[in-house]
N, C-alpha and C positions, 0 to 999 in steps of 0.2 A: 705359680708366680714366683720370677725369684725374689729371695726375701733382701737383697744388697741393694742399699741406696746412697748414690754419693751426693754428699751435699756440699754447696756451694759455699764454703767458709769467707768469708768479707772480712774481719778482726772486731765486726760489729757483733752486738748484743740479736739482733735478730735472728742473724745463719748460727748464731750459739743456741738459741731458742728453739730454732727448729732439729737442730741435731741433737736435743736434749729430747726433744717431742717422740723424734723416732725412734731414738734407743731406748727409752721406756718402753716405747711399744711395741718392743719388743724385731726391730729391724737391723738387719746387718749393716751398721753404718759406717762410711768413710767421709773424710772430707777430703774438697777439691778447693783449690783458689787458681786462679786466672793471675797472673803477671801481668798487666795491660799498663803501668806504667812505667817512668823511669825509676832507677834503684831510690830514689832523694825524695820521692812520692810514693812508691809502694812499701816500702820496706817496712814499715811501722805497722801498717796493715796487716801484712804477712806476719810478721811479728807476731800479734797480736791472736791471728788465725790459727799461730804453729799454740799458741798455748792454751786457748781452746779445747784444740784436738788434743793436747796432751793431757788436760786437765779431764776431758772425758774417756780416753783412751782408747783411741780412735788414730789409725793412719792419715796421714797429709797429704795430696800431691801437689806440687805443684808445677803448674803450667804456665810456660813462659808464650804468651799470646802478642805481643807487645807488635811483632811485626803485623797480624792481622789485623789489632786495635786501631792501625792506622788509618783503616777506611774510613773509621769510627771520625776521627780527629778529622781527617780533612774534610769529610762532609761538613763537619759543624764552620770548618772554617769557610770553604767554598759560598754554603749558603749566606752567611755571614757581604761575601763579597760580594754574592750577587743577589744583592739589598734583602733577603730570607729570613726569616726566624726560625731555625731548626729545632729538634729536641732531641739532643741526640742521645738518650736512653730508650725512647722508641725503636730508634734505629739499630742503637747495640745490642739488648734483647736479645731481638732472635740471630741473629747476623753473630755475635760474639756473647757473651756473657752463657746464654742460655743453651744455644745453637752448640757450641764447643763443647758446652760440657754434659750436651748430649751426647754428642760424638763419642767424648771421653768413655762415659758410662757406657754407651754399649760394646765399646772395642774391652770393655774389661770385664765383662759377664754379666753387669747390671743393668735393668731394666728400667729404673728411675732415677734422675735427680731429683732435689730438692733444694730450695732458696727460702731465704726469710721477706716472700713476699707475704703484704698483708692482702691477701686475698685467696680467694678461693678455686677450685675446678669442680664442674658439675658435669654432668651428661643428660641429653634430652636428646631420647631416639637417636642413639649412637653416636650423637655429635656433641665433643667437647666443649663447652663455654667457660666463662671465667664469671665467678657472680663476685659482687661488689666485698668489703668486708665492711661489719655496718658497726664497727665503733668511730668511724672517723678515720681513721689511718689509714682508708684504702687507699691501694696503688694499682688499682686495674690499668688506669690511665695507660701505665707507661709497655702495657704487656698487648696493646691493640692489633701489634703486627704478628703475634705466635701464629702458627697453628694445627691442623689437626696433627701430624707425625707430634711435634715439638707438646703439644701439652697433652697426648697418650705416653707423654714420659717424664711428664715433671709432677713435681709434688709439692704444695702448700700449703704446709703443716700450721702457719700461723692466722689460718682460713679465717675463723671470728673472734679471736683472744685481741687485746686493747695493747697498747705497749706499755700501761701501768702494767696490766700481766705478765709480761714478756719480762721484762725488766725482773718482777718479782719472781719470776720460773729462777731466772739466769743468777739475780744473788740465793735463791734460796740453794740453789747447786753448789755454789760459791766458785762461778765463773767470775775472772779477772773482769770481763769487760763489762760487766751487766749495769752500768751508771754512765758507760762509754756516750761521748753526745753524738745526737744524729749528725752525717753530713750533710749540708743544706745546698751546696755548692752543686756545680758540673766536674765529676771527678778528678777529670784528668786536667782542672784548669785552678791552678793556688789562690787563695784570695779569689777567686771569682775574677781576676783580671783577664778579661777576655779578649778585648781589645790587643794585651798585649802578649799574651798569646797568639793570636791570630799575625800579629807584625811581624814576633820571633818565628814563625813557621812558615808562612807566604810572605815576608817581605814586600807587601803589597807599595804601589806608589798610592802616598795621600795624594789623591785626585780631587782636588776641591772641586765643590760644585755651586750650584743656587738651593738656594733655601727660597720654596715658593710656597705663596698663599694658596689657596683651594679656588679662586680665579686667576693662576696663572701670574699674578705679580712676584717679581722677585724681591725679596724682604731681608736678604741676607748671602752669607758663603757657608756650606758646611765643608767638614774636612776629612771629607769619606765616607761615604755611600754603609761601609761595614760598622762604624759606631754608633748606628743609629736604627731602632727597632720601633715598631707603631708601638706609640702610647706613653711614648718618652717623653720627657718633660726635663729633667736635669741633663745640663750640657748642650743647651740650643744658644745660648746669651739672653741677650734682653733687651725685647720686642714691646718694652710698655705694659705688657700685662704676658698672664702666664699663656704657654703655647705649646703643642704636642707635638709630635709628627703622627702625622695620616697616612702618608704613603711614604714608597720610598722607588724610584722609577730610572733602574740603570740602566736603562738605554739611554737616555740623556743627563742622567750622573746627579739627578735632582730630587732634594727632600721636602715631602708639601708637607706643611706645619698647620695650623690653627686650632681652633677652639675643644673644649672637650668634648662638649656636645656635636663635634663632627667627625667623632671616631664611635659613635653607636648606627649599627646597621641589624635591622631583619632578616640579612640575606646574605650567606656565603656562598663562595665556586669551592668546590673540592675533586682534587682526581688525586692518582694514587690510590684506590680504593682497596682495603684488604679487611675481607669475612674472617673469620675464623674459623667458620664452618666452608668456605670456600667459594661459597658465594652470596649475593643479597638476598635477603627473606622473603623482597618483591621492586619492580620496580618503584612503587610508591610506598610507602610507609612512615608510617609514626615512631615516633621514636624519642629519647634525651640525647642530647649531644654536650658535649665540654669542649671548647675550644683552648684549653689551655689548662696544664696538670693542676693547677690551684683556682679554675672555675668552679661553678656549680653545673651538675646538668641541668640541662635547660630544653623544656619539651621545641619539638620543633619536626617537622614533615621533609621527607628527603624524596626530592626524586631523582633518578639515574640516567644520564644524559650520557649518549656516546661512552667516552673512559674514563667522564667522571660525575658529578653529581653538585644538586642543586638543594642547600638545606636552608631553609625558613623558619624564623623562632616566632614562637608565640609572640615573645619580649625584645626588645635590641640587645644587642650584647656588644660592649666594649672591650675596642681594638684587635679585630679579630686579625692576626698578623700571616700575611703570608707567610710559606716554610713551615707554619707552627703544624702542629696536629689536633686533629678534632677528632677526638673518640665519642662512640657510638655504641650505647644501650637501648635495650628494653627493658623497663621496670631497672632492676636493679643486675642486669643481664650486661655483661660485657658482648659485644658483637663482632666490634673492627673499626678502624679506624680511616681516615686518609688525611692528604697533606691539604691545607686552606691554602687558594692560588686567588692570583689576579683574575675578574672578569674576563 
């Protein structure tokens, strides 16, 4: 096996952590970063990534992606317009982040990357899984679309360590960034303003609409189909008491509102469907599901309908949002993922 691994440099404390992980043990390592933004958004990053690698003494590349990142961005905005909740790190994953600097890696005689995700890769009967990381920091969530080619070449090194350890790996090396704060954000959007993002890119027209009750009475105007995501509650006005959105239905440019209690369901549609092992484990099975990167799994039975599927929870789960994604375990087993749709 070759022993060269490029790792995925961010200017964060985690891709510092895992590139400290594998030159201990003894691997030929490089780092990679991605360019995926503009110079007034990336550059502190890269920054931050060039001293890293200098601090460990380790080569840099960098790759200017920025033209590709773009699928990335108007997905998120598209969905956005046609009333969706996306996520778009699901999406970038395997498509850019991961995907690229696979590529990278093996155009340059190496066999693996590596990233400072907190999670893991296992194998059961020759097929790759992603198992959870069990201090709490896992991000399997967001890795539901990889698969088999893409994680027979990826590596992560930060499988079960906490990010108090991480942190502590990174000052005891006396890495620059090792106190660096998480990003909590959508990368490529400042301030989390998304909204206006979405205006500055699509120029969309605000298409005001009705704001309707869940019998079809109109209660109000909203002011664009795209500012408005289930389970919203700030920025509707003031209806007497507090009110959500429930749906959101651009075919006729209308946002149903009401109570909280009428955003918990048993029952979601999902298509899009993607295994990691390439296909489902059966048509019927058991299983956790998360509907959203900051849910909990939640047991629940899936069955597979034509090109997409039918999941039912034990429990109701609150505001399951179209566009969003629902990943999909056993036990503590990442499996795959698909996008939550309209009935």
């Amino acid at each position: 096996m070759n022993n060269l691994v490029y790792v995925a440099l961010s200017g964060g404390v985690d891709s510092a952590a895992a590139a400290i992980l594998l030159k201990e043990r003894g691997y030929e390592v490089r780092g990679v970063t991605l360019r995926l933004k503009p110079h007034n958004l990336a550059d502190a990053d890269i920054a931050d990534a060039q001293k890293v690698a200098n601090r460990l003494g380790i080569p840099l590349d960098i790759l200017d992606e920025r033209e590709s990142f773009k699928a990335v961005t108007d997905y998120f905005c598209e969905s956005y317009l046609q009333g969706l909740t996306p996520n778009p790190c699901v999406f970038c994953n395997p498509n850019i982040k991961i995907g690229k600097l696979v590529e990278h890696a093996l155009r340059n005689g190496a066999d693996f990357i590596a990233t400072g995700h907190y999670s893991d890769i296992i194998v059961k009967d020759g097929i790759y899984y992603i198992k959870k990381n069990p201090t709490g920091k896992d991000q399997s969530y967001f890795l539901c679309r990889l698969n088999q080619h893409l994680l027979s070449h990826v590596m992560f090194p930060l499988s079960d360590l906490s990010k108090e350890e991480i942190r502590a790996l990174a000052q005891s090396r006396d890495i620059e960034v090792a106190h660096k704060k998480d990003s909590q954000e959508v990368c490529f959007i400042p301030d989390n303003a998304y909204i206006s993002f979405i205006e500055k890119e699509f120029k969309p027209k605000a298409l005001c609409g009705d704001f309707l009750s869940t019998d079809g009475k109109k209660l109000g105007t909203h002011q664009g189909i795209y500012k408005y995501t289930i389970g919203q509650r700030k920025g509707l006005g003031a209806f007497g008491k507090p009110m959500y959105v429930i749906s959101i239905n651009p075919e006729n440019n209308s946002v149903t509102i009401g109570d909280n209690e009428e955003l918990f369901t048993s029952k979601i549609f999902v298509d899009d469907l993607s295994f990691l092992s390439g296909r489902a484990p059966a048509d019927k099975f058991e299983c956790l599901v998360k509907i959203r990167c900051a849910a909990k799994p939640t047991k629940a039975n899936i069955k597979i309908v034509n090109n997409g599927a039918i999941i039912e929870f034990d429990q109701p789960q609150r505001a399951a949002a179209p566009g969003q994604t629902a990943a999909i375990y056993i036990d503590d087993i990442l499996i795959g993922g698909a996008t939550i749709c309209n009935p």
